[in-house]
Steps between C-alpha positions, in 0.01 A plus 500: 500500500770458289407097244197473641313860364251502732356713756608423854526342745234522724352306832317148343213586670107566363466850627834569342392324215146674419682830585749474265390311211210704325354351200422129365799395303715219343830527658811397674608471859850427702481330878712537796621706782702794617859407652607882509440725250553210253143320358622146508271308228395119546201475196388641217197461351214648266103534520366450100214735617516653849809543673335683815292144538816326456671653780229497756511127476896516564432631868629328782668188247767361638881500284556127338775541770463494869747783553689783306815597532602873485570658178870415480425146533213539202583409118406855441333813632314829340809746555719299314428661189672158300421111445621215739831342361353175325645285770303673834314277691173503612442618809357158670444500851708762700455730746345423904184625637393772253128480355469286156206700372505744197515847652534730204382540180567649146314535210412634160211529253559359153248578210408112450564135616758448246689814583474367904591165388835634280601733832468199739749345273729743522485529859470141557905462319598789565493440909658123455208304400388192780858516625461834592107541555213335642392463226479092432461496118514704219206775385262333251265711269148541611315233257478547173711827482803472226723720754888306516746591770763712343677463764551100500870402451697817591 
């Protein structure tokens, strides 16, 4: 999957979910929908201690927009293989009559919170930050972990 190094995509849905996922783990997890054969990716995230849990309450959520666009209109999709320029714009609201709920998933296990923590950096920059993600703010460390974004300020 090319930045993201995870495993995927696959149908957001909890059958899909308990079938593929197979053991209680910290990890990380990418959000969107097909357009194609391209996985076009809307939020990252992390679970500090279950990432199966995680996704099963990511179901049926609705985008933080009220339509997508197809993948050429996105900042960025999977098949890419490179980062945005700096100056791609979000996505915002594009696109008529096409469903606004996650569809597909991706994910990976990570050995700890931390390590899930440093990835969803990564991911979170590396696929244009808020102007480029749903994501509204920047990942914070699970409390009292001493984990920094190495990723902050590329």
């Amino acid at each position: 999957m090319g930045l993201l190094e995870m495993n995927g995509p696959y149908p957001l849905t909890d059958a899909a979910i308990d079938e593929t996922l197979i053991r209680t783990s910290p990890g990380n997890y990418a959000l969107g929908y097909m357009d194609g054969t391209a996985f076009v990716v809307f939020y990252v995230g992390r679970a500090d201690s279950d990432v199966k849990d995680r996704l099963h309450g990511w179901v049926g959520t609705p985008s933080r927009y009220e339509r997508y666009a197809p993948s050429t209109k996105a900042s960025w999709t999977s098949h890419l293989g490179r980062l945005p320029p700096l100056d791609t714009p979000s996505l915002g609201r594009v696109g008529m009559g096409v469903d606004s709920s996650y569809t597909r998933f991706a994910y990976s296990y990570t050995p700890s919170a931390d390590a899930a923590f440093e990835k969803e950096c990564r991911n979170y920059h590396d696929f244009g930050a808020s102007r480029g993600l749903d994501n509204e703010a920047h990942p914070v460390p699970m409390p009292g972990s001493s984990a920094e974004c190495l990723a902050h300020g590329r």
